[in-house]
C-alpha positions as CSV (number, residue, x, y, z in Angstrom):
1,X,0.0,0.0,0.0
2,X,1.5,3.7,-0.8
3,X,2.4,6.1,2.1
4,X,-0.4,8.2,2.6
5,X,1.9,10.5,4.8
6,X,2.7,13.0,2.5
7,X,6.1,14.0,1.8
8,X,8.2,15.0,5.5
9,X,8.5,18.8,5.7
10,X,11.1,20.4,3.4
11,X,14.3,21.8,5.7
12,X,15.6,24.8,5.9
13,X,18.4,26.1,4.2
14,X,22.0,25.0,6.3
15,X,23.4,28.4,7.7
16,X,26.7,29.5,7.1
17,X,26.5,26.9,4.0
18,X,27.5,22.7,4.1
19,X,30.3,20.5,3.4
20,X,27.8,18.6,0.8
21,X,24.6,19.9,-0.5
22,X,21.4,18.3,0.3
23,X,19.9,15.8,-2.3
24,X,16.6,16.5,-3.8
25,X,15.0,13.3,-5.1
26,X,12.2,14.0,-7.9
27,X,10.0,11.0,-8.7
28,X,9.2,10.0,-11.9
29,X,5.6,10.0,-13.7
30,X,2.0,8.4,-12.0
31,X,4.6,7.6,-8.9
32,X,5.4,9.8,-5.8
33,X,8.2,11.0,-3.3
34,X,6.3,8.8,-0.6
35,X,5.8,5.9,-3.1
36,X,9.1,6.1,-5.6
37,X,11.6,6.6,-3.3
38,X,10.4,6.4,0.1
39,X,9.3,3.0,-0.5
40,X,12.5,2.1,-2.2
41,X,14.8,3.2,0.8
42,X,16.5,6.3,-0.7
43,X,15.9,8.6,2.0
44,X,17.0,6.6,4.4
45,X,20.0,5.8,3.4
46,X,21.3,9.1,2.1
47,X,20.1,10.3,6.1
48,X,22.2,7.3,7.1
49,X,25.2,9.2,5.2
50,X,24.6,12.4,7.0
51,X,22.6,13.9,3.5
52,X,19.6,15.9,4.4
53,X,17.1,14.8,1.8
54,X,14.7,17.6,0.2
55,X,11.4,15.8,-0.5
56,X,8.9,16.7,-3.9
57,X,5.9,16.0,-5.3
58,X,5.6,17.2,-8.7
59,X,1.9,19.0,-9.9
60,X,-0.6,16.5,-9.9
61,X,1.0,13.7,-7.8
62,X,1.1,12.8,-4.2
63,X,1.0,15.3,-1.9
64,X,1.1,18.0,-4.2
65,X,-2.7,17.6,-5.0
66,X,-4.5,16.7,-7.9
67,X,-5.7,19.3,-10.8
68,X,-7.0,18.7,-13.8
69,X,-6.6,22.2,-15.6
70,X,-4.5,22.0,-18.3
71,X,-2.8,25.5,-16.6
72,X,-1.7,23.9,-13.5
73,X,1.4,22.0,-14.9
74,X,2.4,25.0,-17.6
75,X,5.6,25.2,-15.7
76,X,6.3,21.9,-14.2
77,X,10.6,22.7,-14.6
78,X,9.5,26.4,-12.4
79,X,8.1,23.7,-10.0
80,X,11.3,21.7,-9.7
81,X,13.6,24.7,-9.8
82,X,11.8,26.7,-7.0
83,X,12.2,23.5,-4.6
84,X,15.8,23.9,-5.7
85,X,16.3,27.9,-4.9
86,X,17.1,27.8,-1.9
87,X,19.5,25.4,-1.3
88,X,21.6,25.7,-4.9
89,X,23.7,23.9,-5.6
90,X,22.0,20.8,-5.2
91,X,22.8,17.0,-5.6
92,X,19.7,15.4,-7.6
93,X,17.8,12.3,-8.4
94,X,15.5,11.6,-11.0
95,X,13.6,9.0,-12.4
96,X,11.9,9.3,-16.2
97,X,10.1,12.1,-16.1
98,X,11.9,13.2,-13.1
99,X,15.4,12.8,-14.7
100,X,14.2,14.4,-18.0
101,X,13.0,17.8,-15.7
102,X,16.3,18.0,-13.7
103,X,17.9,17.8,-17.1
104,X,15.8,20.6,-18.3
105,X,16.4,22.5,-15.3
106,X,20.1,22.0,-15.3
107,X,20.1,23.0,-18.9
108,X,18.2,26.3,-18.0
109,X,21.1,27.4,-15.1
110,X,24.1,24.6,-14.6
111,X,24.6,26.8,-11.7
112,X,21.6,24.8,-10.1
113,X,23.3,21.7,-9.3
114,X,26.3,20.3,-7.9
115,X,25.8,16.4,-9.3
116,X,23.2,14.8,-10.9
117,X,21.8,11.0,-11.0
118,X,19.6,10.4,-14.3
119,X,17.8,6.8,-13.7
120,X,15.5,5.2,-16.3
121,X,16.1,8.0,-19.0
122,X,18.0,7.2,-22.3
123,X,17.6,7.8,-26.4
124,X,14.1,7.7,-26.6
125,X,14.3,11.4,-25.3
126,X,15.5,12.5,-28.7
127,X,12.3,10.8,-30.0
128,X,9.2,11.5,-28.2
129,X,6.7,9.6,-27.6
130,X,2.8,10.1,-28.3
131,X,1.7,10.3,-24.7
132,X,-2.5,10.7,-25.4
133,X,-3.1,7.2,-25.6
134,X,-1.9,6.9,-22.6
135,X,-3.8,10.1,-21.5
136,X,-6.9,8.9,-22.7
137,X,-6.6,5.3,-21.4
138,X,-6.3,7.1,-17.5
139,X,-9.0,9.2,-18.2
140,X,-11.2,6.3,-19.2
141,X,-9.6,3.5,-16.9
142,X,-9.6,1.4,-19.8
143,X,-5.8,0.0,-20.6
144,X,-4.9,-0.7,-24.6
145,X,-3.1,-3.3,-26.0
146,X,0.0,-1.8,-25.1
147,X,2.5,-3.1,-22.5
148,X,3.5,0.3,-21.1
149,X,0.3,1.5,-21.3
150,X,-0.9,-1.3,-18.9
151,X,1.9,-0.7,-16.4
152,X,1.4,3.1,-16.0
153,X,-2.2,2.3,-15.3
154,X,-1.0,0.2,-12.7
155,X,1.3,2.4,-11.6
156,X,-1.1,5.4,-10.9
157,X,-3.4,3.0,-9.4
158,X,-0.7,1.5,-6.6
159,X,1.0,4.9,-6.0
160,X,-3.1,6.2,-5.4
161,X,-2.9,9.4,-8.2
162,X,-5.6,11.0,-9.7
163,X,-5.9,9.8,-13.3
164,X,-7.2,13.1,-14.6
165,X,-4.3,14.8,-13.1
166,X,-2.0,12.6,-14.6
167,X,-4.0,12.8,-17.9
168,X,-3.4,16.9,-17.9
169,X,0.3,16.7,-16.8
170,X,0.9,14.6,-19.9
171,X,-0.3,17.0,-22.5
172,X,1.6,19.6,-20.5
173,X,3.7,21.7,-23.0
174,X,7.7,20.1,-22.3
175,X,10.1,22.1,-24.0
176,X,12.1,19.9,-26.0
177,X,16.0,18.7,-25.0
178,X,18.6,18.4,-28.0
179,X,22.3,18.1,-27.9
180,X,22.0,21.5,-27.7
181,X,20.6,22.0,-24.6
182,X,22.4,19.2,-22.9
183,X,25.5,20.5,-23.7
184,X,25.1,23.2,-21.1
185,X,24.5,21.0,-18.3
186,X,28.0,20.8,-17.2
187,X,28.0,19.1,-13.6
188,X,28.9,15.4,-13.3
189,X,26.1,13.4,-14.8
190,X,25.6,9.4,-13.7
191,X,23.2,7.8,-16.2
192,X,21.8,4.3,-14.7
193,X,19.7,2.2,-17.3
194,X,18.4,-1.2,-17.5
195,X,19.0,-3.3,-20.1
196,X,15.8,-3.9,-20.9
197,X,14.2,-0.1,-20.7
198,X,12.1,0.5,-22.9
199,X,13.7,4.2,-23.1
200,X,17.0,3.0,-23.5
201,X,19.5,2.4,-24.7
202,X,21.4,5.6,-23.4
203,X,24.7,5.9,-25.6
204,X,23.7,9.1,-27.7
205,X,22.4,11.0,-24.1
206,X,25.7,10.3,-22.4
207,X,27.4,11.3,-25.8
208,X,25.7,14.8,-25.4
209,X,26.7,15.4,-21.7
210,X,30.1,17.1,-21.4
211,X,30.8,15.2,-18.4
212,X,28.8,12.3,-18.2
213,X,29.4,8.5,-17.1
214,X,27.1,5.5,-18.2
215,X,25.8,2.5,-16.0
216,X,24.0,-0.3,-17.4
217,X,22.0,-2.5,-15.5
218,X,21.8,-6.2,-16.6
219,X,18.6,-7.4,-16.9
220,X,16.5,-5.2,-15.8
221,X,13.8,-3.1,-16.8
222,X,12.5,0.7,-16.6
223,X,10.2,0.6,-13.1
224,X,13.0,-1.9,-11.9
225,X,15.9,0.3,-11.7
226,X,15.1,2.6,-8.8
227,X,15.6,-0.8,-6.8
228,X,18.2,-2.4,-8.1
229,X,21.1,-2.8,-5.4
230,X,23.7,-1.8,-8.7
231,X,21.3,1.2,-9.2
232,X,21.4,2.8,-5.2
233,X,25.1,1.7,-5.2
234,X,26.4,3.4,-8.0
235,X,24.3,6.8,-7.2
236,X,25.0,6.5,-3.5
237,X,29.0,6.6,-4.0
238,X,28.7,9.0,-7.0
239,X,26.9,11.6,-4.8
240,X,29.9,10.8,-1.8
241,X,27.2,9.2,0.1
């Protein structure tokens, strides 16, 4: 069952600065802080490593409350960034849609972050995908033939989001990411896939970072990785946790 708790309250800024940055964890898409990472252990062990931990919900999941205007997720990178202003530089983690912000965000200002994990986000950002079947199949709880249709369905059902909500966030306006744009995110980038993700594989995204290492994860697939032991390894020792 998801964590109906809510995210913990967000800290205050350190005075007089920190040694190491506080790590802000963003969840990826129909999922939650409470149910994407909390569930997975994150927080807990980056507070095990002395890492204070800034929680989020992005517009339209988990704590944050649902809405299903179109105008409530118009500026869902202004949403991440704000959680990050007062704290920059940050460490980060994101998953999918929550790596693809933090990239957006760190392509916007580099100045923003300090390291950044990128889990479950490869080459299929070049090539987006039509999200309104997907859209349409929350709004009329009926899944489609497709595979990842079906587990996003499931998804926003176990984490307890409102399917409208996630239906509007989807045909939210994402500016797009190009080699471009990546090029100015200039901190340290890890990129953790699975194998089998269907976004992957990640060779041409790690190609357009300036500084950018790649981690592959054998055998598994896209909602696997934010468990994997490889996966919280690897990001835990990247972020000197």
């Amino acid at each position: 069952m998801p964590d109906d708790s809510g995210p913990p309250a967000t800290p205050s800024p350190p005075a007089g600065g920190a040694a190491r940055p506080p790590v802000l964890l963003v969840h990826g898409f129909a999922s939650s802080y409470a149910h994407g990472w909390q569930q997975n252990g994150w927080p807990d062990l980056l507070a095990d490593a002395g890492r204070t931990v800034l929680p989020l919900d992005l517009p339209g999941h988990g704590a944050a409350g649902a809405a299903a205007a179109p105008g409530a997720y118009a500026d869902v990178e202004g949403h991440v960034a704000a959680a990050i202003a007062p704290y920059a530089p940050v460490d980060a983690v994101g998953f999918s849609a929550g790596a693809r912000l933090l990239l957006g965000v760190a392509a916007a200002d580099p100045s923003r972050l300090r390291r950044l994990v990128i889990i479950g986000l490869g080459d299929a950002l070049f090539h987006p995908d039509d999200h309104e079947p997907l859209a349409r199949a929350l709004e009329s709880g009926e899944a489609t033939e497709a595979v990842v249709v079906q587990l996003f369905l499931r998804l926003a059902r176990t984490a307890g989001n409102d399917p409208a909500s996630l239906a509007a966030f989807l045909r939210r306006p994402a500016p797009a990411l190009d080699e471009q744009a990546l090029a100015r995110v200039t901190c340290p980038v890890l990129l953790v896939i699975g194998d089998r993700d269907f976004s992957g594989p990640a060779d041409r995204l790690a190609a357009a970072l300036p500084d950018a290492e790649l981690v592959v994860l054998r055998g598994v697939d896209h909602f696997a990785a934010p468990r994997d032991f490889t996966c919280i390894d690897r990001s835990l020792d990247f972020l000197d946790a």
